[in-house]
N, C-alpha and C positions, 0 to 999 in steps of 0.2 A: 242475392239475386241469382236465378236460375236458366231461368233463359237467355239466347243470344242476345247480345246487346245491341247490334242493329237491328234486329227483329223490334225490340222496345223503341228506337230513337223512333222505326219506323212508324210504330203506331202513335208513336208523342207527336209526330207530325200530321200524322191525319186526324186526330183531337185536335188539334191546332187550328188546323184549316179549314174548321167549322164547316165541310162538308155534311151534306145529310146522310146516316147510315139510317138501313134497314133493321130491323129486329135482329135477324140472323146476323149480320153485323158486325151489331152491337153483343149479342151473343156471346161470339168469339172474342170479342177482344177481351171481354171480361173473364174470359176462359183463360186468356193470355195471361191476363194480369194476375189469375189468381195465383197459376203454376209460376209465377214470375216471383211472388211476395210469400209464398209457403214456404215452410219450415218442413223441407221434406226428410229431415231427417226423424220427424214427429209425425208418425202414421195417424196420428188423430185431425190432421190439418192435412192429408191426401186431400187434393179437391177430389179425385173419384170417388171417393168413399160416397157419394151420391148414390146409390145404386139405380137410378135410373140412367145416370150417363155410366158408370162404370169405367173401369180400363182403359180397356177397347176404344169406347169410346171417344173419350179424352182425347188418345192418341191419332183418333181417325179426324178429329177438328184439326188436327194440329199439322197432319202428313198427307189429307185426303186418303185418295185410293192405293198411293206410294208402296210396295212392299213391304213389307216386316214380317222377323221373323219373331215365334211367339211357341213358348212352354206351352202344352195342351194336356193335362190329366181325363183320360177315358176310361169309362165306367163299362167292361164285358160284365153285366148284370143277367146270373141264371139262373134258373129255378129250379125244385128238385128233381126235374124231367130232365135237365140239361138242358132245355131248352134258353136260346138267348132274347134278350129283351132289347127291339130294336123303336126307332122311333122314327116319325113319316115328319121330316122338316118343313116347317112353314115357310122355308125363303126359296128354297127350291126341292120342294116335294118328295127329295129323296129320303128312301130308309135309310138309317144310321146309326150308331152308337153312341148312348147319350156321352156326354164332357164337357169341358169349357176351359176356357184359360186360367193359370194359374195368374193370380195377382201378385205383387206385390205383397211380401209379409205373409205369404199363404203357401202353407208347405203343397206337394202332391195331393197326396192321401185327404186334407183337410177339403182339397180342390172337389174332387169327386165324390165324396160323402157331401157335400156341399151340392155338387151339380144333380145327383140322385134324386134327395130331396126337391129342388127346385123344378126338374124337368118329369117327376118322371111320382111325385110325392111318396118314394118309399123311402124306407130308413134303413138306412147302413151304418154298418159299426164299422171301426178303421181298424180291430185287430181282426177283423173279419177281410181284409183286402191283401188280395196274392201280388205281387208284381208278374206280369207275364210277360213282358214283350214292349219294343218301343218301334215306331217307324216316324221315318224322317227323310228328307231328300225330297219330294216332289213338291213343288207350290200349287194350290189352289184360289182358282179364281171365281170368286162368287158375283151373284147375277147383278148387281149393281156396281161392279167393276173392282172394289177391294182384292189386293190379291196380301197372299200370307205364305209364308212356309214355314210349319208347322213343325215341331219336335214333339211325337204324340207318344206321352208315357200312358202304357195301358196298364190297368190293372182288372184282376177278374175279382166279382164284387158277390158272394153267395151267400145263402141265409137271410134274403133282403125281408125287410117287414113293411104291410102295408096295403092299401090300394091305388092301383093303377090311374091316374089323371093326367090327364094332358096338360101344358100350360101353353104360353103363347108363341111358343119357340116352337111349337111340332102340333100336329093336326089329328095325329096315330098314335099308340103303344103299342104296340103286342108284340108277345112272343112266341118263335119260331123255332123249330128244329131247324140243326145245323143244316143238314141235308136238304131243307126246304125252305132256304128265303127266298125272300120277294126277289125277281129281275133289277128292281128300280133301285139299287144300293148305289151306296157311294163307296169309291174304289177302294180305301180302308178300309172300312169295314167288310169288303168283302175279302181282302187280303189278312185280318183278323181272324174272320170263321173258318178260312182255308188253316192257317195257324192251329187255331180249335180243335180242327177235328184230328188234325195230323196229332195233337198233343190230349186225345180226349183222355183217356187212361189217369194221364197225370192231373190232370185238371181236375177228372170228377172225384179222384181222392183228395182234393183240397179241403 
């Protein structure tokens, strides 16, 4: 068993007490139960391995909006202008650099050759990825109250293959001159390009 054990007594009592649950629920509890009865040491039986609920997810049934802090692999994706490839988020409109969390059993590098593809459909190769830089320290609070503090390992991602597509996580693609992004960034990401250009030299012989 995995989870707290009054956490289960509690829910054996509310099964008990033949109360009516709601769908969402009933949802959760069976969220509970699953993370409760898994063999976590057998990544095959992850309940997130869902990719619709995911990680994240998972964790956000279980803590709500509560802090945590969370690995984050970021993709500086640039083309052979130098130019970088930023993306216009669907949750709150900002331009930024694609990423996403690192899971469970999921190295860095697999993370963001991983999130390129999904967010952004190019293709990256992982001897193709530089380590650049990591920032950490400030929490972020997103528009429906989740907050996170983040350990964001970046890497610079070049030679990418592909066409540009949006998916459901960002609105926008395009790429910018460092000198010339959009106002509307998010503070990483602009403390990233500032990084960039301080280190162009080095970067564009990658």
């Amino acid at each position: 068993m995995n989870m707290n054990p009054n956490l289960m007594q509690f829910i054996e009592k509310i099964e008990m007490g033949g109360g009516i649950l709601d769908d969402e629920q009933k949802k959760f509890i069976e969220t509970i139960k699953a993370l409760d009865e898994s063999d976590l040491k057998d990544p095959t039986q992850w309940p997130w391995r869902d990719k619709t609920n995911g990680y994240i997810k998972t964790l956000r049934k279980l803590v709500g909006h509560f802090p945590i802090v969370l690995s984050v692999a970021t993709a500086v994706v640039l083309d052979d202008s130098m130019r970088i490839l930023l993306e216009r988020r669907s949750d709150d409109s900002k331009w930024s650099i694609p990423g996403g969390t690192v899971g469970p059993g999921e190295s860095v590098k697999e993370c963001i050759v991983g999130d390129i593809s999904r967010e952004t459909s190019l293709d990256a190769e992982i001897e193709d990825l530089h380590l650049f830089d990591e920032l950490s320290g400030t929490p972020h609070y997103y528009p429906n109250g989740d907050i996170i503090s983040s350990i964001k390992i970046i890497y610079v991602a070049k030679h990418c293959t592909g066409e540009l597509k949006p998916n459901y996580e960002n609105l926008e693609l395009e790429y910018f001159d460092l000198q010339d992004i959009p106002e509307n960034v998010s503070g990483s990401t602009r403390k990233i390009v500032a990084s960039l250009i301080s280190r162009f030299d080095e970067v564009k012989n990658w």
